[in-house]
FIGUKE-82662 format. One record per atom (N, C-alpha, C, O): atom name; x, y, z. Coordinates in Angstrom, 2 decimals, padded with zeros to 5 digits, m for minus. Each point is the difference from the previous one (the first is absolute). Example, Ala and Ser with C-alpha at 12.3 -4.5 7.8 and 13.67 -1.06 7.14 Angstrom:
! residues 2
 atom      px      py      pz
    N  013.19 m005.69  007.80
   CA m000.89  001.19  000.00
    C  000.90  001.20  000.00
    O  001.04 m000.02  000.66
    N m001.39  001.07 m001.38
   CA  000.82  001.19  000.06
    C m000.77  001.09  000.73
    O  000.51  001.11  000.17
***
This chain:
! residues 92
 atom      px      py      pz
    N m089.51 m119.41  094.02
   CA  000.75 m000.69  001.02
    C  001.43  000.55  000.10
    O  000.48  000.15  001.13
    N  000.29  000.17 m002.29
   CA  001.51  000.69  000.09
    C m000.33  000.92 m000.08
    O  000.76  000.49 m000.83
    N m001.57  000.39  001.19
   CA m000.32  001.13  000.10
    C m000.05  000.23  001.72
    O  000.66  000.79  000.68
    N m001.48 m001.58 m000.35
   CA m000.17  000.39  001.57
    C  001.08 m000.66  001.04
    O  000.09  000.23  001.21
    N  000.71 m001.11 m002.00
   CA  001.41 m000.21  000.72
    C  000.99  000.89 m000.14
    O  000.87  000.38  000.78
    N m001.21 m000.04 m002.20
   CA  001.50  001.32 m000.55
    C m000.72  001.53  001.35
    O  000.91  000.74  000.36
    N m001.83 m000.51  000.03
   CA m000.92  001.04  000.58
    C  000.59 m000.54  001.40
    O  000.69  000.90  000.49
    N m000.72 m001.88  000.20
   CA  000.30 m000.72  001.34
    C  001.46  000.04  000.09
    O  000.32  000.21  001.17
    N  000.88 m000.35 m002.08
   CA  001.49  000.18  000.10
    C m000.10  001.72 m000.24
    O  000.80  000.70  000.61
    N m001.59 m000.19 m001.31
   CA  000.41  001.50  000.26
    C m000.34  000.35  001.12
    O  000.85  000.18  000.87
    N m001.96 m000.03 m000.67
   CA m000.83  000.39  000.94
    C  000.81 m000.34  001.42
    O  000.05  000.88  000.86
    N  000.52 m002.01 m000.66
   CA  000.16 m000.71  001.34
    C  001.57  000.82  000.21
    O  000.35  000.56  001.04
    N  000.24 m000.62 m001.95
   CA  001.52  001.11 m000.04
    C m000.12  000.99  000.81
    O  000.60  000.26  001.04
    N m001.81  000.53 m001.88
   CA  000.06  001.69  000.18
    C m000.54 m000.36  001.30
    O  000.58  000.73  000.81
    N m001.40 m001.47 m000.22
   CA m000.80 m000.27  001.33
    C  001.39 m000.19  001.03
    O  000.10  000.84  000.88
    N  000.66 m001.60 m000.93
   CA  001.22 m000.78  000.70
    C  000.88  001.13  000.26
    O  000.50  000.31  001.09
    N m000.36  000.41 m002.45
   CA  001.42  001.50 m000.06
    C m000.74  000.89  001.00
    O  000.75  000.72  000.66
    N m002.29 m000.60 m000.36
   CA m000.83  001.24  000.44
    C  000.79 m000.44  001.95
    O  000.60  000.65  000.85
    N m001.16 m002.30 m001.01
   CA m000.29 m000.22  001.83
    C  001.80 m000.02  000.21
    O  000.39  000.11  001.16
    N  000.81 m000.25 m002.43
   CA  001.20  000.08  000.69
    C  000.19  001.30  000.61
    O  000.52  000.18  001.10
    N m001.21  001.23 m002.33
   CA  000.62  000.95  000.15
    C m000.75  000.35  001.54
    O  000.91  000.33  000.75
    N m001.98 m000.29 m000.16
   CA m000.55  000.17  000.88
    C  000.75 m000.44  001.49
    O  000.16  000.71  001.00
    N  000.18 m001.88 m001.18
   CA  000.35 m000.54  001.15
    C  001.35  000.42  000.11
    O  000.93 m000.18 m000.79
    N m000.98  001.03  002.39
   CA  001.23  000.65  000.18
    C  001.37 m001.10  000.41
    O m000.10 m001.16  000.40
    N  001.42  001.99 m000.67
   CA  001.01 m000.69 m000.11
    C  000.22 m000.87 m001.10
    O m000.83 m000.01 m000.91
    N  002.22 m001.01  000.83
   CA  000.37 m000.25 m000.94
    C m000.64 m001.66  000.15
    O m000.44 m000.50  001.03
    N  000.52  000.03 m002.01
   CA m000.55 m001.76 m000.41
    C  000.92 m000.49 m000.41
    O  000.49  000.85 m000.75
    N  000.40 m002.10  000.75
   CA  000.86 m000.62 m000.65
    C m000.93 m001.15 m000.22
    O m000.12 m000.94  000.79
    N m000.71  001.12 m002.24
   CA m000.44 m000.64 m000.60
    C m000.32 m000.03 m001.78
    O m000.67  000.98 m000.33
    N  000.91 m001.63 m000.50
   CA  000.31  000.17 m001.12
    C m001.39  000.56 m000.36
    O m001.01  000.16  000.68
    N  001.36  000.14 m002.37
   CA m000.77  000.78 m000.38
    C m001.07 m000.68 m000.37
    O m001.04  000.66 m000.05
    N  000.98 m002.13 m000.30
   CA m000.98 m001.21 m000.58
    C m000.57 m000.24  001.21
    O m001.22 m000.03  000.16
    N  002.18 m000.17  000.91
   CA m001.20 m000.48  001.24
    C m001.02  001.21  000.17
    O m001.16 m000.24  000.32
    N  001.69  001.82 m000.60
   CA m000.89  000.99  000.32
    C m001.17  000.33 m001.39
    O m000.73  000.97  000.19
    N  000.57 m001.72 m001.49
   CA m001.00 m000.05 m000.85
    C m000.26 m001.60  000.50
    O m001.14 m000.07 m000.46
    N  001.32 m001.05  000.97
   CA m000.41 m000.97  000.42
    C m001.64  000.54  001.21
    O m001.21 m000.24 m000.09
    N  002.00  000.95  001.00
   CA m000.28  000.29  001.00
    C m001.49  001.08 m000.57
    O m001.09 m000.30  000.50
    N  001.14  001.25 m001.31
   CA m000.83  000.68 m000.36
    C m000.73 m000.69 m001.16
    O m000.96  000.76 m000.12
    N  000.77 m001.73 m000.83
   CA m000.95 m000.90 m000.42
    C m000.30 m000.29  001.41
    O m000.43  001.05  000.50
    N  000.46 m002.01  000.38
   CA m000.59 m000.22  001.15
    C m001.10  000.27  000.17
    O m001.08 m000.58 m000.15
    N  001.72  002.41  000.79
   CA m001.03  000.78  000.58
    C m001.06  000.28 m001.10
    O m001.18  000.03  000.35
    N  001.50  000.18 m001.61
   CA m000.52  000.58 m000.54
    C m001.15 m000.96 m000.42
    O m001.04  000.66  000.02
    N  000.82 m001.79 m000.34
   CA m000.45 m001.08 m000.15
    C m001.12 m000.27  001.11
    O m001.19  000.13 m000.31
    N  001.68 m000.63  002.03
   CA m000.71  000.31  001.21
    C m000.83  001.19  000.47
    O m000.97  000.06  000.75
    N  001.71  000.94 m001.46
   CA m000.89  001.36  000.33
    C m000.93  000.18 m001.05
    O m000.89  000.80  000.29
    N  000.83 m001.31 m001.47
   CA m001.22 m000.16 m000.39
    C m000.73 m000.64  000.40
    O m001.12  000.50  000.16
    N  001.30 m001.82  000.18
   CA m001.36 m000.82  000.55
    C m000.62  000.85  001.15
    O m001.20  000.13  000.21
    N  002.33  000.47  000.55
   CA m000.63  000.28  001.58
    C m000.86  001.17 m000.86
    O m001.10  000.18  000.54
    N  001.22  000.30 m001.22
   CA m000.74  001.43 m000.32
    C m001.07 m000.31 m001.00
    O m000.89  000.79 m000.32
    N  001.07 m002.32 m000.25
   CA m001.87 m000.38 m000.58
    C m000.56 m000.17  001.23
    O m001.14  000.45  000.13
    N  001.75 m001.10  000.98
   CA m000.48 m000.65  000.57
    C m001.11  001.02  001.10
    O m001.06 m000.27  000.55
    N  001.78  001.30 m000.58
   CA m000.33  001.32  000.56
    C m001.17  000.88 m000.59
    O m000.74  000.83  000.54
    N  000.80 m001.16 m001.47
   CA m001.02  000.78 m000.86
    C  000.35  000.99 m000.78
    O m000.80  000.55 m000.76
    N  002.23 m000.18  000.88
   CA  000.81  001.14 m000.45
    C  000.65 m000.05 m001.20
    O  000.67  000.96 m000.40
    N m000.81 m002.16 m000.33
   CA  001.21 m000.70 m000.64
    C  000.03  000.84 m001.65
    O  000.92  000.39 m000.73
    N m002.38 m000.37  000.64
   CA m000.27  000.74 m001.50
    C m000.84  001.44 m000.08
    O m001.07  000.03 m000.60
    N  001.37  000.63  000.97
   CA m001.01  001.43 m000.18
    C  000.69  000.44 m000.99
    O  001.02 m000.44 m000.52
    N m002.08  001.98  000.15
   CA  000.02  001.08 m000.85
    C  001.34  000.24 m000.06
    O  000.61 m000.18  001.05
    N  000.13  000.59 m002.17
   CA  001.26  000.80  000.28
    C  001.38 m000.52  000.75
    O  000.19 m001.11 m000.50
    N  000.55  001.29  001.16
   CA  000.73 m000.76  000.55
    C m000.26 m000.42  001.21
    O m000.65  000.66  000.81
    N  001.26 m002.02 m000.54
   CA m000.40 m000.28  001.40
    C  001.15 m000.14  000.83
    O  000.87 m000.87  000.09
    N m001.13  002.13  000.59
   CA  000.82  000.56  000.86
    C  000.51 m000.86  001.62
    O  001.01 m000.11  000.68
    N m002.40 m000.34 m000.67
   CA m000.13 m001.17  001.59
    C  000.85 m001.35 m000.50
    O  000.86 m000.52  000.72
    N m001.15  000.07 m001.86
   CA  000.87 m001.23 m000.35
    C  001.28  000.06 m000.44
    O  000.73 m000.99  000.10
    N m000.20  002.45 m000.76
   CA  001.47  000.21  000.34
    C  000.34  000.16  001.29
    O  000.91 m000.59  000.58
    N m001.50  001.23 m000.23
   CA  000.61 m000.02  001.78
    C m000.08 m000.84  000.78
    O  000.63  000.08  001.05
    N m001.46 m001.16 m001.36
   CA  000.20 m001.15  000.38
    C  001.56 m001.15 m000.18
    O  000.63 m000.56  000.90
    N m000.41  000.52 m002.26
   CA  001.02 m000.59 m000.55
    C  000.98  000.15  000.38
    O  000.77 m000.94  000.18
    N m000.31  002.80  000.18
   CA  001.16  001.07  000.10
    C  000.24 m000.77  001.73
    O  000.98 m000.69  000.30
    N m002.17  001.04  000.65
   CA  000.18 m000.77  000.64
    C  000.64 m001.35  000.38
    O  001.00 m000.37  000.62
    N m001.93 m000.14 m001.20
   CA  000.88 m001.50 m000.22
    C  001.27 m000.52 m000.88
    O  000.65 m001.04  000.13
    N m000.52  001.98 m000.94
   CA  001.69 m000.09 m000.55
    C  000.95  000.73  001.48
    O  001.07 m000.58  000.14
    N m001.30  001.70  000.91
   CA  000.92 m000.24  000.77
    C m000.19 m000.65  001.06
    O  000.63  000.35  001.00
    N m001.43 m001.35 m000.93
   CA  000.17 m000.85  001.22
    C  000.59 m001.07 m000.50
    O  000.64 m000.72  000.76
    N m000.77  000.32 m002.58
   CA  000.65 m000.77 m000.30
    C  002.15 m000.13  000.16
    O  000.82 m000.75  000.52
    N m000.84  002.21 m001.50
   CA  001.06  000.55  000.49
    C  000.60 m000.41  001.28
    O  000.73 m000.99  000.04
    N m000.96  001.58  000.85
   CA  000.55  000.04  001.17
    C  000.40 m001.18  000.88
    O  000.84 m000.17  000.89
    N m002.22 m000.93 m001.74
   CA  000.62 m001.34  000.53
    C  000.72 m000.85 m000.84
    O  000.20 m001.15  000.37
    N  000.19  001.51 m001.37
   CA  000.81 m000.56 m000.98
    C  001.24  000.54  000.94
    O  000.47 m000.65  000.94
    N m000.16  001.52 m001.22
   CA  001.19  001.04  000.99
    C  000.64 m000.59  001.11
    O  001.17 m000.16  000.34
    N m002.28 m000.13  000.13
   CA  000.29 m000.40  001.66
    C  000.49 m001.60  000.01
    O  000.65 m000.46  000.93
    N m001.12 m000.45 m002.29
   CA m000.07 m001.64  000.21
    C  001.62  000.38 m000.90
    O  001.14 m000.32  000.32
    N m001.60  001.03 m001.40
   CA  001.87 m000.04 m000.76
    C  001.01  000.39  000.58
    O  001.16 m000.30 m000.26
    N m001.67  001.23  001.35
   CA  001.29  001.05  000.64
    C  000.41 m001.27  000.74
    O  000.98 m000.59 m000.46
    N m001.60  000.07  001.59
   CA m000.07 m000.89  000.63
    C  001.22 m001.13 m000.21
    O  000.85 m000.29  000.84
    N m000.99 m000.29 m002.27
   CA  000.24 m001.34 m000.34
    C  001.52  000.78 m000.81
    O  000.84 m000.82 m000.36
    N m000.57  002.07  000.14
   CA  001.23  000.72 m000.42
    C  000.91  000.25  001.00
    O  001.13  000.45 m000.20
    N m001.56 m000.70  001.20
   CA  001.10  000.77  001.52
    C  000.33 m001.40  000.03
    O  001.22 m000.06  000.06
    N m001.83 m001.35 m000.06
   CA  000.03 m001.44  000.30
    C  001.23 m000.17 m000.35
    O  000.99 m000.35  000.64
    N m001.19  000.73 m002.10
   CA  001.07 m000.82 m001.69
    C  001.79  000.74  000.05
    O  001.08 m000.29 m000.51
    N m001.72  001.53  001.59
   CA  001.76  000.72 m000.19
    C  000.33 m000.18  001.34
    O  001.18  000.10  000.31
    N m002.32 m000.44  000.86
   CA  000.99 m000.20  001.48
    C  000.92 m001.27  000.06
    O  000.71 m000.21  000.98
***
């Protein structure tokens, strides 16, 4: 069990750092909301990818990272957009 949570805070990091570095331009969003944000995906993009049939094969599974990577920058981007948002509010 602290095994596959300690695996879900790594995992969801390196997932979150992948969809920041991807998504072009800059984010004014901290670095916790962006491993927040990638557990998420990383978490959701597994189910979608059992759910898929993709979730566990041979070797690595390439369709269910790219699933996640995916969904860490859509997460991204709307973290971005709701924080950027509510940051222009707090200084106008």
């Amino acid at each position: 069990m602290i095994g596959t949570i300690l695996w879900a805070i790594i995992g969801g990091a390196i997932v979150g750092m992948l969809g920041r570095l991807l998504l072009p331009g800059r984010q004014n969003i901290s670095v916790w909301l962006t491993i927040g944000v990638g557990i998420a995906a990383a978490l959701l993009g597994g189910v979608i990818a059992d759910w898929l049939g993709v979730g566990d094969t041979r070797g690595i599974d390439w369709i269910r990272h790219a699933i996640q990577i995916a969904l860490a920058v859509l997460f991204v981007w709307l973290a971005a957009r709701f924080m950027g948002s509510s940051e222009r509010r707090r200084t106008a």
